[in-house]
C-alpha positions in Angstrom: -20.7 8.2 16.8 -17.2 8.2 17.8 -15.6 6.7 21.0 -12.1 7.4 22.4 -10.5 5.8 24.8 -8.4 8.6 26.8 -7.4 6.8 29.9 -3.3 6.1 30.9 -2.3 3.0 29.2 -2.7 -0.2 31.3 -5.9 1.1 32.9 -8.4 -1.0 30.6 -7.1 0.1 27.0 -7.3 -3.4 25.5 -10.6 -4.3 27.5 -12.2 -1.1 26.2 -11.1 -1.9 22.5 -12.4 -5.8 23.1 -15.9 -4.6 24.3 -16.5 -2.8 20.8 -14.8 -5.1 18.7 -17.2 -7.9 19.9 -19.9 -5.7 19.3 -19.1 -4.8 16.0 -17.7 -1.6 16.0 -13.7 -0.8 13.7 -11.7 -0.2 16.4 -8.4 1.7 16.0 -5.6 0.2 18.4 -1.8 0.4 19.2 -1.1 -1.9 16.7 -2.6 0.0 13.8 -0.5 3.2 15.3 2.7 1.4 14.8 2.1 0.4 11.0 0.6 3.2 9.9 2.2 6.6 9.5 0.6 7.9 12.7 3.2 6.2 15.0 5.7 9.1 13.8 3.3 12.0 14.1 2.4 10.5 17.6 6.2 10.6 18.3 6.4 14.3 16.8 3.3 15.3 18.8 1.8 16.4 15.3 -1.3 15.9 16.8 -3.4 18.1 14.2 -2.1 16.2 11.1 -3.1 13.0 13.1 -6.7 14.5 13.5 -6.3 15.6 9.7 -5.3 12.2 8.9 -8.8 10.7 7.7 -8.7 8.1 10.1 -11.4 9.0 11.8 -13.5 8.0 9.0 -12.5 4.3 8.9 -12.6 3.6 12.6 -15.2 3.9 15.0 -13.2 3.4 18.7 -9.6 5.0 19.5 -8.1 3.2 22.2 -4.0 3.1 23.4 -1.7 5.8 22.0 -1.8 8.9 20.7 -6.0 8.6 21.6 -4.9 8.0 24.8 -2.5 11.0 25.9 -4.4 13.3 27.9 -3.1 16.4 25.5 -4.5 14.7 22.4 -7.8 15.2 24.2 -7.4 19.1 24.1 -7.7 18.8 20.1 
């Protein structure tokens, strides 16, 4: 089971990603966006290759950006 976090930033982002982490789930957050290559398909809105991207077999949570843009939720 997958969870992602698709709420505006600074409405409970950090909280949400806390929650699971205690609980033992891999959550992906902001700070795995920016040193990965993600941060510059985020920026392109390459939002396909970022689903391609395999990362949604190492993590279980998505919180913060690009999981949290409203048009990332369309794909």
């Amino acid at each position: 089971m997958k969870f992602v976090y698709t709420g505006m930033q600074r409405c409970g982002t950090k909280s949400f990603g806390d929650f699971f982490r205690k609980n033992g789930y891999r959550v992906f957050s902001w700070s795995e966006t920016v040193t990965t290559d993600l941060h510059g398909l985020f920026a392109d809105g390459k939002w396909l290759d970022i689903l391609n991207s395999g990362i949604f077999n190492d993590y279980d949570v998505f919180e913060d950006a690009p999981f949290s843009d409203p048009v990332f939720a369309r794909f």
